[in-house]
Structure formats: structure tokens, C-alpha cells
KETOR-719419 format. One record per residue (C-alpha): residue number from 0; residue in one letter; x, y, z. Coordinates in steps of 0.5 Angstrom, whole numbers, plus 500, padded with zeros to 3 digits. Example, Ala and Ser with C-alpha at 12.3 -4.5 7.8 and 13.67 -1.06 7.14 Angstrom:
2
num;residuo;xx;yy;zz
0;A;525;491;516 .
1;S;527;498;514 .
END
This chain:
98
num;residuo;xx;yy;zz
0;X;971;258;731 .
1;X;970;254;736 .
2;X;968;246;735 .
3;X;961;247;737 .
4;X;959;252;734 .
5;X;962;249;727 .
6;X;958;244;727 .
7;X;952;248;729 .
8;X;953;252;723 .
9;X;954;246;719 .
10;X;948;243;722 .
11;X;943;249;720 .
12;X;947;249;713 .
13;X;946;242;712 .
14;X;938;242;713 .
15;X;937;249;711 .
16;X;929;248;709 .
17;X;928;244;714 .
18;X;930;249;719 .
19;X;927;254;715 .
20;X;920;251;716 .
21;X;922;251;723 .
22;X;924;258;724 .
23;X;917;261;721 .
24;X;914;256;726 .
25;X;918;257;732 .
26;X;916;265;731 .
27;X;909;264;731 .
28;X;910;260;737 .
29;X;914;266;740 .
30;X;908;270;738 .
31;X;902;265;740 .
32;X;904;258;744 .
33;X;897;255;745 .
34;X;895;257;737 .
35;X;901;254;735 .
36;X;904;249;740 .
37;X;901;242;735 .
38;X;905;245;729 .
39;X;909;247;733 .
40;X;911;240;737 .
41;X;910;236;729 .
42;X;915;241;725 .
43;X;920;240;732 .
44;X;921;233;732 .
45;X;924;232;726 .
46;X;929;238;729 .
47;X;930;235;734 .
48;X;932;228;731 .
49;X;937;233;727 .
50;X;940;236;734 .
51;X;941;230;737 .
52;X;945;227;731 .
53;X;950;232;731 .
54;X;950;233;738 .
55;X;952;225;739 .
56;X;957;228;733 .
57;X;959;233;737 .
58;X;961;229;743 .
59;X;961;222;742 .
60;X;969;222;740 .
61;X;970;225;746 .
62;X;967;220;751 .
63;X;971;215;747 .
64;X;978;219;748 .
65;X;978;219;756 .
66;X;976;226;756 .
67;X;967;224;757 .
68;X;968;230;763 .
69;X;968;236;758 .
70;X;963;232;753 .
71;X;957;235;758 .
72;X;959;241;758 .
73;X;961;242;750 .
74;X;954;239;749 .
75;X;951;245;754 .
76;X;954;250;750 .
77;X;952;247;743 .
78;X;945;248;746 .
79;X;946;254;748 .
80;X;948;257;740 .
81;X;942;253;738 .
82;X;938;257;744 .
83;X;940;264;742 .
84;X;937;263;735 .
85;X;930;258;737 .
86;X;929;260;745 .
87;X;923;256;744 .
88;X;927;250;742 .
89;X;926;246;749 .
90;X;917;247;748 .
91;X;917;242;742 .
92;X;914;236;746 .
93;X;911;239;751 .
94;X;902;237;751 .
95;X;900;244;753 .
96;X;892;243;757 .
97;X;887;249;755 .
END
């Protein structure tokens, strides 16, 4: 298994119920954004800080070791995985106008 899906795996496992809420409303969201998008922006900040912390786990050693030039695209594929199961990941944040 490749390092940065190790560490998503791990990441998810470690946060599960926080991860479990953000599923039911990340779904919800799919189904209904202007409905869901507040909850959906309150439940996703958290996530986000999470994301970021492994993320910087992920490719921090490697901008210190002499190979920062891989760190961007290991970084992309760890959001990449983190898409594949919350394609709506990038919408926590967005102000949407009614």
C-alpha cells in the first residue's frame, strides 16, 4: 500500500465518528447543497483541519530531505483518495447566495 493512502486510511480510522458525521452530511449535501450547504460548511471545518494535519504529516519530511519536488504531487494524490470518497470535500467553505 502506498504512503499516502496509508496515511488516509489511518487518518479516517483514527477520526472515525468525526468522519462518520461528516459522511451522513457530506450525502446530504450531494443530494441538496443550498439545503445543507451551513451544516455542511460547520461539520467540514473540523475535517478540514484533520486533512491538513495529516496532509503536513504526509509531506513535511519530504520538503526537508531534498525532495520538496515530489511533496506537491504526493500531496495531490492524498486528495485525490480523500475525493474518491467525499467528492464534495472542496464545498466546505463556499458561501453560497440564494
Amino acid at each position: 500500500m502506498t504512503k499516502y493512502k496509508q496515511l488516509y486510511f489511518e487518518m479516517v480510522q483514527n477520526n472515525k465518528d468525526v468522519f462518520e458525521e461528516f459522511k451522513k452530511i457530506h450525502d446530504l449535501y450531494r443530494a441538496d447543497p443550498d439545503k445543507y450547504q451551513e451544516k455542511y460548511n460547520e461539520v467540514g471545518k473540523p475535517i478540514m483541519e484533520i486533512i491538513r494535519k495529516w496532509e503536513s504529516r504526509l509531506c513535511g519530511k519530504m520538503e526537508g530531505s531534498g525532495r520538496g519536488l515530489f511533496s506537491g504531487g504526493v500531496s495531490e494524490k492524498f486528495m485525490v483518495e480523500i475525493r474518491a470518497n467525499f467528492p464534495k470535500i472542496d464545498m466546505v467553505g463556499v458561501k453560497r447566495s440564494l
